[in-house]
TORLO-82871 format. One record per residue (C-alpha): residue in one letter; x, y, z negated. Coordinates in steps of 0.02 Angstrom, whole numbers, always signed. Example, Ala and Ser with C-alpha at 12.3 -4.5 7.8 and 13.67 -1.06 7.14 Angstrom:
<gutor><residuo>a</residuo><x>+615</x><y>-225</y><z>-390</z></gutor>
<gutor><residuo>s</residuo><x>+684</x><y>-53</y><z>-357</z></gutor>
END
This chain:
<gutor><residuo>x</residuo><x>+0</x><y>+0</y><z>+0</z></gutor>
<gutor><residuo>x</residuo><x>+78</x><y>+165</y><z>+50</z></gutor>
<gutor><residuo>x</residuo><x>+41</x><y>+249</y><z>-128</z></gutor>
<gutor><residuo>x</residuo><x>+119</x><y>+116</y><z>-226</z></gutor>
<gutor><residuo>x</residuo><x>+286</x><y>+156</y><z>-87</z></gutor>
<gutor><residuo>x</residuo><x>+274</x><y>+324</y><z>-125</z></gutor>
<gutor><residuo>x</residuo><x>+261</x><y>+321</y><z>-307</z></gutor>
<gutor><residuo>x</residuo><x>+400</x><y>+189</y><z>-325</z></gutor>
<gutor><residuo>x</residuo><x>+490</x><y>+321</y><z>-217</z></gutor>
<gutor><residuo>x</residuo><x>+460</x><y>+453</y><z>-333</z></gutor>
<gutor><residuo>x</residuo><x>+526</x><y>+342</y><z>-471</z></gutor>
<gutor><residuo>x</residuo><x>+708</x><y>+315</y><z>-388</z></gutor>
<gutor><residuo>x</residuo><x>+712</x><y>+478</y><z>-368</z></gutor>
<gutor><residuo>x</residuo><x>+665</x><y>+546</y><z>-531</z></gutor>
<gutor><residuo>x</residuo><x>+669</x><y>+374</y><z>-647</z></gutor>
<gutor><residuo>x</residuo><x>+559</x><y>+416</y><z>-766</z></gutor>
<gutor><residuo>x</residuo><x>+354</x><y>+471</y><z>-705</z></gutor>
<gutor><residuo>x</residuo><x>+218</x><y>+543</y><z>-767</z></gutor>
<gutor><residuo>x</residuo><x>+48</x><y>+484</y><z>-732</z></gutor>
<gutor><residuo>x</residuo><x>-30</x><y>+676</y><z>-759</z></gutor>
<gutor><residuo>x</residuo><x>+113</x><y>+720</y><z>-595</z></gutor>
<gutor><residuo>x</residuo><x>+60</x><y>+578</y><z>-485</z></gutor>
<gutor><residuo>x</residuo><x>-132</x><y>+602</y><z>-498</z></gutor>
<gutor><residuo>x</residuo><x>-107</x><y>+795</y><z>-436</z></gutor>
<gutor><residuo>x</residuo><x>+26</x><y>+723</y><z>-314</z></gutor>
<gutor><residuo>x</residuo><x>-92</x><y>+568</y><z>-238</z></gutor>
<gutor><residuo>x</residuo><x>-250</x><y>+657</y><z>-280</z></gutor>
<gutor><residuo>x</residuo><x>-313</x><y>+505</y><z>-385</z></gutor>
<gutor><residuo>x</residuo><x>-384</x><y>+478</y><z>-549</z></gutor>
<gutor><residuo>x</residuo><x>-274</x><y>+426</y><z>-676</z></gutor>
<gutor><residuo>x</residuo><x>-372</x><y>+261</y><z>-712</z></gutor>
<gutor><residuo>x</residuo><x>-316</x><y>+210</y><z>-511</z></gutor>
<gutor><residuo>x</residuo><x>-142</x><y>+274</y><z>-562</z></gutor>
<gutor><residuo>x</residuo><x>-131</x><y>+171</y><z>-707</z></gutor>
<gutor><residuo>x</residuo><x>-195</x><y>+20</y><z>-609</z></gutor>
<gutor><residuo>x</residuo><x>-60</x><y>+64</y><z>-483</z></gutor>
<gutor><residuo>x</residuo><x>+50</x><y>+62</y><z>-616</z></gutor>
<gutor><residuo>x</residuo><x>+7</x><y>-122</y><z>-707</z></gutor>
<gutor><residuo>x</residuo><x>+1</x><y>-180</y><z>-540</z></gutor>
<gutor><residuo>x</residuo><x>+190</x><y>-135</y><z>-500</z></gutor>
<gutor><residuo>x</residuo><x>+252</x><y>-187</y><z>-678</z></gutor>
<gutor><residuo>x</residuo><x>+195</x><y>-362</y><z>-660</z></gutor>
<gutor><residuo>x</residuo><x>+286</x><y>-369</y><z>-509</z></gutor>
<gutor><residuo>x</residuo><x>+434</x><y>-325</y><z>-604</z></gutor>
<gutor><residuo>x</residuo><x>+465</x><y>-163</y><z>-520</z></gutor>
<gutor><residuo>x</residuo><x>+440</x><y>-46</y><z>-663</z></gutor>
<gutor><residuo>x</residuo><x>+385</x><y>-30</y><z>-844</z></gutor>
<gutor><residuo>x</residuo><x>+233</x><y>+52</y><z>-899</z></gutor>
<gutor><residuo>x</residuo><x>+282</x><y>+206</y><z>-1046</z></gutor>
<gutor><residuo>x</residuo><x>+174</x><y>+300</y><z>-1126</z></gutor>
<gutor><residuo>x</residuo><x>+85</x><y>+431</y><z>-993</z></gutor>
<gutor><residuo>x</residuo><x>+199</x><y>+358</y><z>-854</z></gutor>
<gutor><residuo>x</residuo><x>+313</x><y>+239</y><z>-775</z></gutor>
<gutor><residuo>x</residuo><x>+508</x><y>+207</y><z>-803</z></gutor>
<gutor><residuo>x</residuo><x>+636</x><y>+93</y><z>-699</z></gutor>
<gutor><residuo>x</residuo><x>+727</x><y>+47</y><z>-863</z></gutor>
<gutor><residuo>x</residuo><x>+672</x><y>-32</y><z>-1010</z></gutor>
<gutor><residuo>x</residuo><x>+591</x><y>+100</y><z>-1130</z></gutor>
<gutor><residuo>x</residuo><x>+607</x><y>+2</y><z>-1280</z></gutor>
<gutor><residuo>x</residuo><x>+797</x><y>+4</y><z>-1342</z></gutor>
<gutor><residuo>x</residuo><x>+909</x><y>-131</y><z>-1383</z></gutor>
<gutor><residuo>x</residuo><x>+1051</x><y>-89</y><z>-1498</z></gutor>
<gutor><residuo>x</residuo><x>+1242</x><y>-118</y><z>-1445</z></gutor>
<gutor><residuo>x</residuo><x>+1429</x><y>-93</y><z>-1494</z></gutor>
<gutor><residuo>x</residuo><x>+1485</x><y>+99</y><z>-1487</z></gutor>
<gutor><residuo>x</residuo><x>+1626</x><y>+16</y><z>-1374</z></gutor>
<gutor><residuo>x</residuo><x>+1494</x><y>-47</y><z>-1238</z></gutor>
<gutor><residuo>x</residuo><x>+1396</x><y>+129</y><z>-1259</z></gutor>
<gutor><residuo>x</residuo><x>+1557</x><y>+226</y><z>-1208</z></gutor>
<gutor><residuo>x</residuo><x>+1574</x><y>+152</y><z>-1049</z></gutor>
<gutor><residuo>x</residuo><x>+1395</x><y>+227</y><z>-1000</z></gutor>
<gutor><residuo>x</residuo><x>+1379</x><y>+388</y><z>-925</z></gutor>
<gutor><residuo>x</residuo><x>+1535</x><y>+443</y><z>-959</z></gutor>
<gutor><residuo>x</residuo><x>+1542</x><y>+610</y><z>-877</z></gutor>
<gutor><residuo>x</residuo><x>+1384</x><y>+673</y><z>-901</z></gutor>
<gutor><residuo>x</residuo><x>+1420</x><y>+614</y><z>-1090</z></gutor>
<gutor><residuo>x</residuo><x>+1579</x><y>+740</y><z>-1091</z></gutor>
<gutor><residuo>x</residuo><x>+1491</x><y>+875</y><z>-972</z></gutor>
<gutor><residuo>x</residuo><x>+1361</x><y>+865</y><z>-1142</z></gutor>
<gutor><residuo>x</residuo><x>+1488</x><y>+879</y><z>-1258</z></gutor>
<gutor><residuo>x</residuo><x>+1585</x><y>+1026</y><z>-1191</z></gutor>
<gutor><residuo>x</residuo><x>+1426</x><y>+1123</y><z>-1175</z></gutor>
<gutor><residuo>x</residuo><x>+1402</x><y>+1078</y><z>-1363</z></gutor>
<gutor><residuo>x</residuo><x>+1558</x><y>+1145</y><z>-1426</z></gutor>
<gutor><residuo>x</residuo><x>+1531</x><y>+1300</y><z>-1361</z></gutor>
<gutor><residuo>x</residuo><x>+1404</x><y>+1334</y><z>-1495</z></gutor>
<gutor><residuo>x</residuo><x>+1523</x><y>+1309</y><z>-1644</z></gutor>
<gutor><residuo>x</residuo><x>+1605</x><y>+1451</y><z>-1715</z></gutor>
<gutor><residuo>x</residuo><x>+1753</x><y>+1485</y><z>-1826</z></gutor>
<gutor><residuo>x</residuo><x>+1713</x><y>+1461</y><z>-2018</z></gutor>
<gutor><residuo>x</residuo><x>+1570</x><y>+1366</y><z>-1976</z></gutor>
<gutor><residuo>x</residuo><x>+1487</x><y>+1221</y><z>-2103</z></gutor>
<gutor><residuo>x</residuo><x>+1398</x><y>+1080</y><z>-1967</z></gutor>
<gutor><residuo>x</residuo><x>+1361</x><y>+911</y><z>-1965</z></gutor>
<gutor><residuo>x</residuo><x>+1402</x><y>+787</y><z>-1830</z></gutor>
<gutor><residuo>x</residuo><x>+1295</x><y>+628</y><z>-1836</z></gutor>
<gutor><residuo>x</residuo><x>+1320</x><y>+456</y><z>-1742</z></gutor>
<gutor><residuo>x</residuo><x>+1337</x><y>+387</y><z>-1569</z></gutor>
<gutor><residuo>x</residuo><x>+1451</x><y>+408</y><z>-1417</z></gutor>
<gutor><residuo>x</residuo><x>+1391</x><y>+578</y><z>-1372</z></gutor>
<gutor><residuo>x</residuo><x>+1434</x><y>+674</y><z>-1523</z></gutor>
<gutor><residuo>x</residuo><x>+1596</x><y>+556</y><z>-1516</z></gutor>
<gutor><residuo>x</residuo><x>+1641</x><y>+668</y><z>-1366</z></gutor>
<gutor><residuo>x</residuo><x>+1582</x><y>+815</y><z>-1467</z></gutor>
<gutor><residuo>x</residuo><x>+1716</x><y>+801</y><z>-1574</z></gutor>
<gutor><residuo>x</residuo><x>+1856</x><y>+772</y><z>-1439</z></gutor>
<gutor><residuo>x</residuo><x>+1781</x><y>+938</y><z>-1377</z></gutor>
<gutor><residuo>x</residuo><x>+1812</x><y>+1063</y><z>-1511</z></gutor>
<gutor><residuo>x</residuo><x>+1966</x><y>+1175</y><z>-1503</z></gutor>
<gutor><residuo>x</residuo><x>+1920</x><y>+1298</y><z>-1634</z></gutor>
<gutor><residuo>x</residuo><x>+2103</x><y>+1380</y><z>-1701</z></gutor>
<gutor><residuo>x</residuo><x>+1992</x><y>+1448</y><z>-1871</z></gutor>
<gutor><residuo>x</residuo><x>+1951</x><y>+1329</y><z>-2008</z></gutor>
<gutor><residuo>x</residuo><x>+1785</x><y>+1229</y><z>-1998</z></gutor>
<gutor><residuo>x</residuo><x>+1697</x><y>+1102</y><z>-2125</z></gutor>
<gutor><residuo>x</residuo><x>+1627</x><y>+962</y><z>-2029</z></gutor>
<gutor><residuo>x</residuo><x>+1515</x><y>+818</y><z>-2112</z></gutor>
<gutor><residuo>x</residuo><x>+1498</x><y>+671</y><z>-2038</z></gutor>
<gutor><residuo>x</residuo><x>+1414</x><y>+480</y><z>-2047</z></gutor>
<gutor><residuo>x</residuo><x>+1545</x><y>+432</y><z>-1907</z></gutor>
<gutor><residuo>x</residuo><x>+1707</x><y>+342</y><z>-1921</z></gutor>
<gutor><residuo>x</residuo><x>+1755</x><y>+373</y><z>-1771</z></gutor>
<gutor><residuo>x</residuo><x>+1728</x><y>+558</y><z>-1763</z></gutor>
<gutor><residuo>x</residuo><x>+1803</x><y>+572</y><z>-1925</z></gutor>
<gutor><residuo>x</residuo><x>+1964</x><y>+484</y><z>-1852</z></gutor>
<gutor><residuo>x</residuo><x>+1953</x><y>+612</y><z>-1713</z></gutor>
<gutor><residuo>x</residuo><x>+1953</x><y>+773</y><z>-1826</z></gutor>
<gutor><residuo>x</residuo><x>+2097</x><y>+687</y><z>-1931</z></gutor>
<gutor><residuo>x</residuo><x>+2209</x><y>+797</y><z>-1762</z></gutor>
<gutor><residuo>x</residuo><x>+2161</x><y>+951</y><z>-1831</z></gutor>
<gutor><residuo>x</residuo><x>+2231</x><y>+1037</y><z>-1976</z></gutor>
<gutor><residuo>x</residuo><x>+2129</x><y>+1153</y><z>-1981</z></gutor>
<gutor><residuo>x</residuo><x>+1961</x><y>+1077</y><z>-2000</z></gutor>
<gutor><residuo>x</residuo><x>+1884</x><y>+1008</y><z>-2166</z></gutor>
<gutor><residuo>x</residuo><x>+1821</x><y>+843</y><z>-2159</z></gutor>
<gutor><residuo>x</residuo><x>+1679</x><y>+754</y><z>-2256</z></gutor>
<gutor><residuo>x</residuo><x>+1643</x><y>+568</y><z>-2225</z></gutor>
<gutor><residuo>x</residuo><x>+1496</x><y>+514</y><z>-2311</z></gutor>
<gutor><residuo>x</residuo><x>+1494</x><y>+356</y><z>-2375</z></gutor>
<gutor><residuo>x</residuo><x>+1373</x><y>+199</y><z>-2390</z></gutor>
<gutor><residuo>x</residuo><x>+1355</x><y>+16</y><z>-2269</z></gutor>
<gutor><residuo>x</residuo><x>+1424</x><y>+18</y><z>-2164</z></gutor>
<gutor><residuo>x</residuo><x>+1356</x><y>-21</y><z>-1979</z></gutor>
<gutor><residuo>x</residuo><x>+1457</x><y>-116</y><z>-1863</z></gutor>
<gutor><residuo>x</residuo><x>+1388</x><y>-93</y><z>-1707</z></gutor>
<gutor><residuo>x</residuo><x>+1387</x><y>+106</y><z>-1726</z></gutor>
<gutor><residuo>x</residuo><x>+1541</x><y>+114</y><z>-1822</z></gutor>
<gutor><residuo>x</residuo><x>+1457</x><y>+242</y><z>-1955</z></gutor>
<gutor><residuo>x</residuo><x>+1372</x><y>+236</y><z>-2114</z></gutor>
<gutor><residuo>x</residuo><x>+1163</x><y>+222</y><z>-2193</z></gutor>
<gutor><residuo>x</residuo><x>+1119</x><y>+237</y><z>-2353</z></gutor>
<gutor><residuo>x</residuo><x>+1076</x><y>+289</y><z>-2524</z></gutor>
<gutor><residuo>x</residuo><x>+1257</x><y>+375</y><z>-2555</z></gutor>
<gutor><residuo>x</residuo><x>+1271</x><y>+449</y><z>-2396</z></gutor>
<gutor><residuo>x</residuo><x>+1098</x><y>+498</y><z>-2404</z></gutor>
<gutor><residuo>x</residuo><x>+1135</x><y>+561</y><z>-2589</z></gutor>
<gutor><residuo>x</residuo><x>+1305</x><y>+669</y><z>-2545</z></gutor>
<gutor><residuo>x</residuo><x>+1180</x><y>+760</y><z>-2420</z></gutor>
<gutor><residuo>x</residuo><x>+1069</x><y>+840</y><z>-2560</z></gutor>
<gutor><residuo>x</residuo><x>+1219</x><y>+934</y><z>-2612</z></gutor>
<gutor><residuo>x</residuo><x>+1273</x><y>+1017</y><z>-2443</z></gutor>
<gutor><residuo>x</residuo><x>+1210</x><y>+1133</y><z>-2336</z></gutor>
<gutor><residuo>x</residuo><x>+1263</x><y>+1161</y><z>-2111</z></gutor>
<gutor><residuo>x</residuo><x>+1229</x><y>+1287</y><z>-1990</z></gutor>
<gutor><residuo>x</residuo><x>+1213</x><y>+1140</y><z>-1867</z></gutor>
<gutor><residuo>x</residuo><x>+1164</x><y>+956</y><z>-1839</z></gutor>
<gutor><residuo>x</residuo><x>+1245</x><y>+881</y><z>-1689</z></gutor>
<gutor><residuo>x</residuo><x>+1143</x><y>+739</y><z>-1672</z></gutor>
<gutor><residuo>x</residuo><x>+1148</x><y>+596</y><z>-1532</z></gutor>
<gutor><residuo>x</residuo><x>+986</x><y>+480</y><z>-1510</z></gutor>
<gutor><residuo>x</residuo><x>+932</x><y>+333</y><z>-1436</z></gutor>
<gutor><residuo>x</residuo><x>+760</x><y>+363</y><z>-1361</z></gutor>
<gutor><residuo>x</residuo><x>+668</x><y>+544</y><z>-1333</z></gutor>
<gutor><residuo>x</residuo><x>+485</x><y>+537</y><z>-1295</z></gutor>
<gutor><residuo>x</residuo><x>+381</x><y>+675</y><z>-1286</z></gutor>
<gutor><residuo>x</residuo><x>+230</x><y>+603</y><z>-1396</z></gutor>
<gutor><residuo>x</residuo><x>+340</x><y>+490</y><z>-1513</z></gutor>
<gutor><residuo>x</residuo><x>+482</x><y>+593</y><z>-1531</z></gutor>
<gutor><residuo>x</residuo><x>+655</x><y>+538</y><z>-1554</z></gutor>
<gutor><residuo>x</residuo><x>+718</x><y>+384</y><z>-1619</z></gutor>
<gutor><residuo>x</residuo><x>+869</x><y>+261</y><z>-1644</z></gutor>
<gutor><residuo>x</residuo><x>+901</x><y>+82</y><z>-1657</z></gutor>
<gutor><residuo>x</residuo><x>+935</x><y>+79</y><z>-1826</z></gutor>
<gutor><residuo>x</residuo><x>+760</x><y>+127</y><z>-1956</z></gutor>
<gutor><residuo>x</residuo><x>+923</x><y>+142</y><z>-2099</z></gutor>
<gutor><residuo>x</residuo><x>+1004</x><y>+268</y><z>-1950</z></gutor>
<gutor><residuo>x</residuo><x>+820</x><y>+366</y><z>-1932</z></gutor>
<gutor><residuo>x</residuo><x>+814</x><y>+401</y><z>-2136</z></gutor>
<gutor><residuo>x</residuo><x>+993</x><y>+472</y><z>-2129</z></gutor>
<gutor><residuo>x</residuo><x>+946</x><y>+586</y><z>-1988</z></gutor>
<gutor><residuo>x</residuo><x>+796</x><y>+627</y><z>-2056</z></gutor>
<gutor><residuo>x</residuo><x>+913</x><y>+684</y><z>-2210</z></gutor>
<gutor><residuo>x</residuo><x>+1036</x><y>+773</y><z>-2098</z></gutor>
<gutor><residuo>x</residuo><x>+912</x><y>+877</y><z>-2025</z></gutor>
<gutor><residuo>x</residuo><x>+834</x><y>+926</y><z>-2212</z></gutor>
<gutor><residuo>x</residuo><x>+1036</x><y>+993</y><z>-2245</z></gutor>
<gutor><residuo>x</residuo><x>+1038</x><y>+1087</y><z>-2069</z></gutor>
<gutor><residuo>x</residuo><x>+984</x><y>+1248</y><z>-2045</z></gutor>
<gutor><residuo>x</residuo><x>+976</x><y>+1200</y><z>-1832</z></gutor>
<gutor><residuo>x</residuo><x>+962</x><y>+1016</y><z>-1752</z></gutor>
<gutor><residuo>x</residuo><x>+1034</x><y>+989</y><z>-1605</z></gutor>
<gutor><residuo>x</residuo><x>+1008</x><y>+842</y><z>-1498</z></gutor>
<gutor><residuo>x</residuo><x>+1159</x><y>+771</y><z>-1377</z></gutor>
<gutor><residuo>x</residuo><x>+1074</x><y>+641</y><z>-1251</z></gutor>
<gutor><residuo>x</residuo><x>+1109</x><y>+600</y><z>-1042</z></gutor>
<gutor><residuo>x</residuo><x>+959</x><y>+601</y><z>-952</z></gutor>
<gutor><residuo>x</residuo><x>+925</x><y>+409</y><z>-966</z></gutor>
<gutor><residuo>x</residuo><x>+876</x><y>+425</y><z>-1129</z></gutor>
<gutor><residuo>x</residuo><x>+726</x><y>+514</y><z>-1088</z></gutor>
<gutor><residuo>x</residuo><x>+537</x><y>+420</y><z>-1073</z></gutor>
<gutor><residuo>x</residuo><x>+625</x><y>+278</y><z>-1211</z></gutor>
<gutor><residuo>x</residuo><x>+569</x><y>+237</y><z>-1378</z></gutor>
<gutor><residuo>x</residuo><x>+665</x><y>+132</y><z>-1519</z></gutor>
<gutor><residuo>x</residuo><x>+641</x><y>+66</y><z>-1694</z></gutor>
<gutor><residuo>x</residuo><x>+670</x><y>+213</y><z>-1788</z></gutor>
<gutor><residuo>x</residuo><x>+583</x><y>+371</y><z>-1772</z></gutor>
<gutor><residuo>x</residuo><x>+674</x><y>+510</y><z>-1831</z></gutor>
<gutor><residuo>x</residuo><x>+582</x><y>+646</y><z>-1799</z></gutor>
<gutor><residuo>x</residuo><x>+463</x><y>+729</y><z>-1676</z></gutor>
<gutor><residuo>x</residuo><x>+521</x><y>+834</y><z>-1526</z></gutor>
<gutor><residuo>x</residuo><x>+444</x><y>+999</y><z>-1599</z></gutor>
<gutor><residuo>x</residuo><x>+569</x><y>+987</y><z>-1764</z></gutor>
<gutor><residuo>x</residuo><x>+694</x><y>+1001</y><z>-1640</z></gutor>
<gutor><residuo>x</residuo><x>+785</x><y>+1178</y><z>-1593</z></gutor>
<gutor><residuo>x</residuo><x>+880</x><y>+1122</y><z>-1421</z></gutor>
<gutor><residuo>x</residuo><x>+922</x><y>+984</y><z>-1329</z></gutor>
<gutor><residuo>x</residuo><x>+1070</x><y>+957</y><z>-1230</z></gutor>
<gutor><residuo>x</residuo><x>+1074</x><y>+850</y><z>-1065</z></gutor>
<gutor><residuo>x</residuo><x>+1121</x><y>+822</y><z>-904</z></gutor>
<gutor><residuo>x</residuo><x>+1050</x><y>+864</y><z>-712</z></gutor>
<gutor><residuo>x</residuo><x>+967</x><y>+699</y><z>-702</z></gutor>
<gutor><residuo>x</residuo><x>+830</x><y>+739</y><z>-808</z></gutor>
<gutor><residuo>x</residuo><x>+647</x><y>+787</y><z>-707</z></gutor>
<gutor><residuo>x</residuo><x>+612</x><y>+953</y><z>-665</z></gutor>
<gutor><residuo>x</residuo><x>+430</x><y>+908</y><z>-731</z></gutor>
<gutor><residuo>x</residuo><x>+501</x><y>+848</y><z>-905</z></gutor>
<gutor><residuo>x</residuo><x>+616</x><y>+977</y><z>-927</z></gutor>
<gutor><residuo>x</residuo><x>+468</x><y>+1097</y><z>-905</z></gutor>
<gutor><residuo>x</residuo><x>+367</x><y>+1001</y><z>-1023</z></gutor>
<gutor><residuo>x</residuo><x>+502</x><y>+1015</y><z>-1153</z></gutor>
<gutor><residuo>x</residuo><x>+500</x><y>+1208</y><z>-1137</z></gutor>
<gutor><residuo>x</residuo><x>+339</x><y>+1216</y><z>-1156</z></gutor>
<gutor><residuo>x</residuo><x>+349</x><y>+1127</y><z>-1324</z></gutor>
<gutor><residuo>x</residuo><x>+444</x><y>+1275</y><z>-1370</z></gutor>
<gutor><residuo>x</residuo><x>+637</x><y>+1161</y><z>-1384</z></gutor>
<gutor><residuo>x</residuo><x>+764</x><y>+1255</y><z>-1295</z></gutor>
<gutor><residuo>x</residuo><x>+842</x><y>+1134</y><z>-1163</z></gutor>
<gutor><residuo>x</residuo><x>+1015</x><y>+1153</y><z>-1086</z></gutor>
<gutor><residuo>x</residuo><x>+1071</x><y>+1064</y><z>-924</z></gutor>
<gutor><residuo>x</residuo><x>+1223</x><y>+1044</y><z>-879</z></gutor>
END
């Protein structure tokens, strides 16, 4: 049928749809879009997401930070250096988690001091270069496949402390569920993180968008920007705005 071509062309183009876009598009209702829709999933040619259609997997899997890194590796660096533009000299933030903010804190060349908290080994092992920043590893269990740390201390050490700015890397970002992780121990400390930031910021490439996880951390309107890539939809980035997050593509 030419409308099921044409929307599984618009889906290699764009990966992730939007049943709302393809009814104005096709001039259909939504119930023949979403019929469209099951009708290509159990062909295996798509998954069904919440308001739309995506050519991945929206639910989320977790895996090693070492298999993570080898994913999107420019647009994860492209993220990062557009990130570290926004810290400043003196400044108190918080780097969370994941690959992304990883990058972040390869990217930061500030010459004035800077107090950086962080649940990440591995960023923490990357700020160990600098003299001139202060570092805080919170600590608690520690998760293998993230190489960072949940918990009640972790979670407890936050209480005391207080950032200009959460970097914070995610798993999944839908725009009704929000923005969640692997890990529901992961979601609590974020959801902490936040609480101790005066500004989240979210780090994600563009194929994180339309996926859900495990763990919600929060919804997309507790969120002040969000930093991606090109690849994300013009249609979604719009949407986005219009929540009132301030999104940055790079």
């Amino acid at each position: 049928m030419k409308r099921h071509q044409l929307i599984l062309e618009k889906l290699n183009h764009e990966q992730h749809i939007e049943v709302s876009d393809l009814c104005e598009e096709l001039n259909v209702s939504a119930v023949t879009i979403r019929k469209d829709l099951k009708l290509l999933e159990d062909k295996g040619l798509l998954y069904r997401t919440h308001g739309g259609a995506s050519l991945e997997n929206p639910y989320i899997n977790d895996r090693p930070v070492n298999e993570k890194e080898k994913i999107s590796v420019m647009e994860k660096s492209d993220i990062a250096k557009e990130a570290s533009k926004l810290i400043k000299d003196n400044d108190s933030i918080m780097i969370a988690s994941g690959t992304t903010v990883q990058q972040l804190a390869k990217s930061i060349t500030n010459k004035g001091a800077l107090n950086v908290i962080t649940s990440s080994l591995n960023v923490a092992l990357e700020l160990l270069n600098h003299q001139n920043i202060q570092v805080i590893q919170l600590g608690g269990n520690l998760r293998h496949t993230s190489s960072s740390v949940t918990g009640h201390y972790a979670q407890h050490i936050l209480e005391h402390i207080s950032c200009n700015q959460l970097f914070l890397g995610v798993d999944g970002i839908d725009l009704d569920y929000g923005c969640t992780t692997t890990s529901l121990e992961e979601a609590l400390l974020n959801q902490k993180m936040m609480e101790s930031s005066q500004r989240t910021i979210i780090l994600a490439d563009s194929s994180k968008f339309g996926k859900k996880s495990f763990g919600r951390i929060c919804g997309l309107e507790q969120v002040d920007q969000i930093i991606t890539d090109n690849g994300i939809s013009p249609t979604l980035a719009k949407k986005i705005r219009d929540l009132g997050v301030k999104l940055s593509i790079v």
